[in-house]
C-alpha positions as CSV (number, residue, x, y, z in Angstrom):
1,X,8.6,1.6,-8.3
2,X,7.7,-1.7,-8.5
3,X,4.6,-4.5,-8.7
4,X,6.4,-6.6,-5.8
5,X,6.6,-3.2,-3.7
6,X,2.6,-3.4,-4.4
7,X,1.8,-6.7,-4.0
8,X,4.2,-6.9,-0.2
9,X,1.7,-3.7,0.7
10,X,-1.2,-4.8,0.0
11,X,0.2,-8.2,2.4
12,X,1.3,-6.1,5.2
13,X,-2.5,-3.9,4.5
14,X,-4.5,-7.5,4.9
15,X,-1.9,-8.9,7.6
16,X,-0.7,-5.5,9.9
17,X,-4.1,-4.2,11.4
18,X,-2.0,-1.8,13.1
19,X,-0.4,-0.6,9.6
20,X,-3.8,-1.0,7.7
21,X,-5.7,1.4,10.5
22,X,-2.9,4.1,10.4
23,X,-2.9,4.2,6.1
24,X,-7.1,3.8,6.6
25,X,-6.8,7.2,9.2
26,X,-5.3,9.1,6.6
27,X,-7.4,11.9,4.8
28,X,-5.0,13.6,2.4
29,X,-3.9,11.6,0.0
30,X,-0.6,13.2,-0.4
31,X,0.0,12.5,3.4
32,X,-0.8,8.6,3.0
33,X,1.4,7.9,0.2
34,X,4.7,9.7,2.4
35,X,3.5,7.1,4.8
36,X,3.6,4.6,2.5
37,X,6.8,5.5,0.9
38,X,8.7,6.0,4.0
39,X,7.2,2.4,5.3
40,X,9.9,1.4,2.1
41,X,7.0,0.9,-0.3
42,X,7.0,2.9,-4.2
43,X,5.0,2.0,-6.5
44,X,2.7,3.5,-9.6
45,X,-1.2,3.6,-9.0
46,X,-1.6,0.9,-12.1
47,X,1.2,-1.1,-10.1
48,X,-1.2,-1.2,-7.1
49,X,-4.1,-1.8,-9.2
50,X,-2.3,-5.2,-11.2
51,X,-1.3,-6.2,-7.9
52,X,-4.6,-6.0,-6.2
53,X,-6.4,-8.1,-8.9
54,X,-3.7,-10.4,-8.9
55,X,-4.0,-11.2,-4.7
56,X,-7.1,-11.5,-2.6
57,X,-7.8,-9.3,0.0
């Protein structure tokens, strides 16, 4: 898990409308993060949450 694995997603979330709409479709949390981890991306929730204040969207 890692702060650059969260920072490159939340890149490829402003940049990939395709990527961003299928993550944004997904109800069950559970379901999104398999998603998201099988797109190569691991990383904590406080990871995600350093690296969002840390880029702008």
């Amino acid at each position: 898990m890692s702060q650059e694995h969260a920072k490159a997603f939340l890149e490829r979330m402003k940049n990939d409308e395709e990527f961003n709409g299928a993550v944004l479709r997904m109800e069950d949390s559970e379901t999104k993060m398999a998603f998201i981890q099988r797109e190569g991306y691991e990383f904590t929730t406080d990871e995600l949450e350093t690296a969002s204040s840390s880029i702008s969207m």
